[in-house]
VMD Tcl script that builds the backbone (N, CA, C; Angstrom):
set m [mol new atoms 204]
animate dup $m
set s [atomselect $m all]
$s set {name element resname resid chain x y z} {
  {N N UNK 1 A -19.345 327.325 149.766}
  {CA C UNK 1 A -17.918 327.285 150.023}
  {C C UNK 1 A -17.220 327.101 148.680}
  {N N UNK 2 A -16.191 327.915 148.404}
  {CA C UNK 2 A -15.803 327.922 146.906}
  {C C UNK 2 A -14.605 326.933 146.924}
  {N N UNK 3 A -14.120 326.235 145.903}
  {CA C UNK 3 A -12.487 325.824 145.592}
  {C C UNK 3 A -11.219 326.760 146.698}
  {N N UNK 4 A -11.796 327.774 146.425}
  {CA C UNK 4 A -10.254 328.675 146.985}
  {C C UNK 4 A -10.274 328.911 148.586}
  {N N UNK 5 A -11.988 329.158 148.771}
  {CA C UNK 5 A -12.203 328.777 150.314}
  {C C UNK 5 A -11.500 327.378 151.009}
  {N N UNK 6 A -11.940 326.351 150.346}
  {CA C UNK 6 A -10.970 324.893 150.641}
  {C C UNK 6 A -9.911 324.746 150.636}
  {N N UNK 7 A -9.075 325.602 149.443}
  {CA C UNK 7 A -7.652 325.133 149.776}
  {C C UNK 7 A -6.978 326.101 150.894}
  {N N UNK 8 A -7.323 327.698 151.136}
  {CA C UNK 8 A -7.112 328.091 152.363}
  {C C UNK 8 A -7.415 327.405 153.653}
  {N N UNK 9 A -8.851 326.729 153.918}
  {CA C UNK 9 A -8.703 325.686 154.857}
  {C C UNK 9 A -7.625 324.698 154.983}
  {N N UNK 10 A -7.866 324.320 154.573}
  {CA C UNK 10 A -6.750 323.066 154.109}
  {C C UNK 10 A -5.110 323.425 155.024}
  {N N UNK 11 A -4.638 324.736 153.954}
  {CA C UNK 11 A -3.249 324.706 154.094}
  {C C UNK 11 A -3.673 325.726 155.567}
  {N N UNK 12 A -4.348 325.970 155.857}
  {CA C UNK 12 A -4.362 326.324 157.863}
  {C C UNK 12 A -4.593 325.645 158.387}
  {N N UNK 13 A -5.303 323.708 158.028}
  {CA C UNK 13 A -5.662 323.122 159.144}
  {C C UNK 13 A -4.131 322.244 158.851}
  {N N UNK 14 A -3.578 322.049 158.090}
  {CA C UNK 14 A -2.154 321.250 157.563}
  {C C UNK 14 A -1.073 321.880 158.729}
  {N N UNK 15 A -1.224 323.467 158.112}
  {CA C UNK 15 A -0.038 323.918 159.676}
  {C C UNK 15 A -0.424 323.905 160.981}
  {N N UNK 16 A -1.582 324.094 161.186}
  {CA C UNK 16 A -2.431 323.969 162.706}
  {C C UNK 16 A -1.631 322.518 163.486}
  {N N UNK 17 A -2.265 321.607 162.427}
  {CA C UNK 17 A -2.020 320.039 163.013}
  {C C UNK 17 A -0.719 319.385 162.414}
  {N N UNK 18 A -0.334 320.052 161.804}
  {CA C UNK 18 A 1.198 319.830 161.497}
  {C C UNK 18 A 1.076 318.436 160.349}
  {N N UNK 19 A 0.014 318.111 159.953}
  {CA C UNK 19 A -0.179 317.219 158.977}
  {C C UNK 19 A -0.290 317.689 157.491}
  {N N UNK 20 A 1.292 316.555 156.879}
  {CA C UNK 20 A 0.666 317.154 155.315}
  {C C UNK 20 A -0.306 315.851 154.800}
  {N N UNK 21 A -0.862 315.236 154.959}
  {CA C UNK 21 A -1.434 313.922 154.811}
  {C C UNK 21 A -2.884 314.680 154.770}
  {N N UNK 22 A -3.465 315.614 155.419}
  {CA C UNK 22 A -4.556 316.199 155.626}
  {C C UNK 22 A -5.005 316.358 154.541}
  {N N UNK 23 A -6.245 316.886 154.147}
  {CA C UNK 23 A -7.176 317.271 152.926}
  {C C UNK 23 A -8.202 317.661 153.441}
  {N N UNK 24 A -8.559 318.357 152.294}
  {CA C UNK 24 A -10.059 318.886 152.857}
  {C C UNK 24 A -10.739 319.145 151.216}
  {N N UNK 25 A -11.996 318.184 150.997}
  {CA C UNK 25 A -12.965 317.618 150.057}
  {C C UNK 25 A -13.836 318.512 149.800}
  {N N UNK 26 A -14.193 318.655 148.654}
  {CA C UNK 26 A -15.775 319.325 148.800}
  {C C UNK 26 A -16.875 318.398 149.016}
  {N N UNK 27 A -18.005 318.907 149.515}
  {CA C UNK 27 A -19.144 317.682 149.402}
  {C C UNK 27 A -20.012 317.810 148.440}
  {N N UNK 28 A -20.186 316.590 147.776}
  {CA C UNK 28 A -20.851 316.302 146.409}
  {C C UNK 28 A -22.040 316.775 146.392}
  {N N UNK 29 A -22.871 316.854 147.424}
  {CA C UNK 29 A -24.446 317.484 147.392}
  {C C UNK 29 A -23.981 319.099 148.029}
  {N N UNK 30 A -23.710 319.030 149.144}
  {CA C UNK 30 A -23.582 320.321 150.178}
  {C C UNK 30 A -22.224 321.024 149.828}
  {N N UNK 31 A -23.085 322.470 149.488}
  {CA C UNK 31 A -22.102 323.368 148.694}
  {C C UNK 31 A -21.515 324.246 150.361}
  {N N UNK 32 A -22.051 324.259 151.455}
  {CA C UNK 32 A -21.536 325.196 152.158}
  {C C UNK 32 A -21.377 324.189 153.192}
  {N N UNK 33 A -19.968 323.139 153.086}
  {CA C UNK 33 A -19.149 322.481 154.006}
  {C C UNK 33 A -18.799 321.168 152.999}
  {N N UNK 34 A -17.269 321.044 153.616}
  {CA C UNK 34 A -16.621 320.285 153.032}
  {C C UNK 34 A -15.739 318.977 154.354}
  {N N UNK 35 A -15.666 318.319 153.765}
  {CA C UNK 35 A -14.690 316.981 154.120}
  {C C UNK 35 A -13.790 317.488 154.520}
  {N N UNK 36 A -13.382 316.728 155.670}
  {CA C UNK 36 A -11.395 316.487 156.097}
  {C C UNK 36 A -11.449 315.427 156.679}
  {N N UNK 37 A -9.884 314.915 156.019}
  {CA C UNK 37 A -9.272 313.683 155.893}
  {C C UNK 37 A -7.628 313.753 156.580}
  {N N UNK 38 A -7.354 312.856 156.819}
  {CA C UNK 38 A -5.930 312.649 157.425}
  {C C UNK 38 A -6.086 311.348 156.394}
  {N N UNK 39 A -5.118 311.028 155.308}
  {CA C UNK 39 A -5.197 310.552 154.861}
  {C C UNK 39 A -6.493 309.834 153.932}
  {N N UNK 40 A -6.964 308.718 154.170}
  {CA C UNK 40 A -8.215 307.854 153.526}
  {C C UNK 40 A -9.539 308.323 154.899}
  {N N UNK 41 A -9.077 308.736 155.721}
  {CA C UNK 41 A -9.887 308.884 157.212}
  {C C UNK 41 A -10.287 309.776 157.047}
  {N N UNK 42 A -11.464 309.633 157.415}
  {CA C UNK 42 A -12.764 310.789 157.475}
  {C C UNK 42 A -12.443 311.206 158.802}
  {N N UNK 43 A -12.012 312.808 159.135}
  {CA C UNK 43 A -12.142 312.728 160.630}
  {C C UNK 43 A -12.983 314.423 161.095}
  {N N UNK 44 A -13.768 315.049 159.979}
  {CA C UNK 44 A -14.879 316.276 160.505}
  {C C UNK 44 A -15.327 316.785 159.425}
  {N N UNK 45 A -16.211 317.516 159.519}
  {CA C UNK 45 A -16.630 318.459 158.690}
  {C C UNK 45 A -16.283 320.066 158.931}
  {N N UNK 46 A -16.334 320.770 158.041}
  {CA C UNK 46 A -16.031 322.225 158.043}
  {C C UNK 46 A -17.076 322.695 157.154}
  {N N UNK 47 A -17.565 324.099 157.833}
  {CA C UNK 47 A -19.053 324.295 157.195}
  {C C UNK 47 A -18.997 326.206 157.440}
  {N N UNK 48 A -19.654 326.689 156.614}
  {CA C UNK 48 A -19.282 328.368 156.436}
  {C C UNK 48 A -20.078 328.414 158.183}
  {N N UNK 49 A -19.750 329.675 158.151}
  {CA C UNK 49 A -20.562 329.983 160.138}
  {C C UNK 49 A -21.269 331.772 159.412}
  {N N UNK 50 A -22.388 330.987 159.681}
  {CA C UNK 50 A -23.719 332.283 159.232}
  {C C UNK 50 A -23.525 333.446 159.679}
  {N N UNK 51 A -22.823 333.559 160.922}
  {CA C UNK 51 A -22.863 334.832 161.521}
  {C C UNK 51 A -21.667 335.286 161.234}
  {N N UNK 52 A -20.582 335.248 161.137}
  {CA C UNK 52 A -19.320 335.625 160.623}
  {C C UNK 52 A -18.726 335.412 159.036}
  {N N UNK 53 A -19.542 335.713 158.357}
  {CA C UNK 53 A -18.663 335.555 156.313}
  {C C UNK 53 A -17.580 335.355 156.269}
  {N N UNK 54 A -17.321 334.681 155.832}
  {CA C UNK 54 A -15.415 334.302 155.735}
  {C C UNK 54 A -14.726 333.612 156.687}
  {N N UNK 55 A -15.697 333.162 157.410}
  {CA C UNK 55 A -15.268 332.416 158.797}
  {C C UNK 55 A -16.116 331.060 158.323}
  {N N UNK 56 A -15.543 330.009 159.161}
  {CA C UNK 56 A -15.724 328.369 158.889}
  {C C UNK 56 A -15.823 327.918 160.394}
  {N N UNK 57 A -15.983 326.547 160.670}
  {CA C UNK 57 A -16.513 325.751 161.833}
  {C C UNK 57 A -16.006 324.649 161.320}
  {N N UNK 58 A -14.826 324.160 162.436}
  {CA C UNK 58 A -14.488 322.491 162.242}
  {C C UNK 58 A -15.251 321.939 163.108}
  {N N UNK 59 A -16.020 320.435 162.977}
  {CA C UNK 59 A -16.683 319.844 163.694}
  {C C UNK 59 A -15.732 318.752 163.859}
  {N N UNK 60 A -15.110 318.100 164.780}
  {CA C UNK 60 A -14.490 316.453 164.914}
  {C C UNK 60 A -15.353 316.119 166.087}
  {N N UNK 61 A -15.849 315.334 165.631}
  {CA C UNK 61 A -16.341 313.585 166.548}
  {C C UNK 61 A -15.369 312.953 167.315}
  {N N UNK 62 A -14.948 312.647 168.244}
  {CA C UNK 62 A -13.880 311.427 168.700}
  {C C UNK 62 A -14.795 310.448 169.291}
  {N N UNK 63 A -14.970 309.366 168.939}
  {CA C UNK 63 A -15.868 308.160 169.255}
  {C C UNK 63 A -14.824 307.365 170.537}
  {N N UNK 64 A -15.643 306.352 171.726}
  {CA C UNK 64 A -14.766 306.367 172.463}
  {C C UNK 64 A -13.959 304.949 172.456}
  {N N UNK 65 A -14.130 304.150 171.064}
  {CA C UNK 65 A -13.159 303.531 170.782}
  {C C UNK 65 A -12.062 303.903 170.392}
  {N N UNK 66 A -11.991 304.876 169.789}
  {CA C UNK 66 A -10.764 305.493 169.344}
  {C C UNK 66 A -9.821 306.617 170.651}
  {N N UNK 67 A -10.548 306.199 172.060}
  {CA C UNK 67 A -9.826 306.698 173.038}
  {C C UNK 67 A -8.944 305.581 173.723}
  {N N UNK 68 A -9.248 304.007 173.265}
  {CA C UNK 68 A -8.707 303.156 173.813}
  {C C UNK 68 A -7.799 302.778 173.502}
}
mol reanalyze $m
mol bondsrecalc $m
mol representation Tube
mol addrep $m
């Protein structure tokens, strides 16, 4: 996943969710998926998708404390 791949993520998951607080990290070991953040909050990963080039995969977790 390159620099320019990330910041296109980024500024589509920013208008998606309407957050400018969002970010999206590279990961220090793993070159094909990066971090997103809402601020200091870790909240998924985004990772290239093998079968489609140029296409990505958001993963979010919601744990079920954070439903209460």
């Amino acid at each position: 996943m390159t620099e320019n791949d990330i910041r296109k993520i980024e500024a589509h998951l920013k208008r998606l969710f309407g957050s400018p607080t969002l970010n999206v990290r590279p990961r220090p070991r793993l070159k094909d998926s990066a971090e997103v953040y809402v601020g200091e909050e870790f909240i998924g990963v985004v990772t290239d998708d093998e079968d489609d080039p140029g296409s990505f995969n958001f993963n979010m977790g919601i744990i079920a404390e954070d439903l209460e």
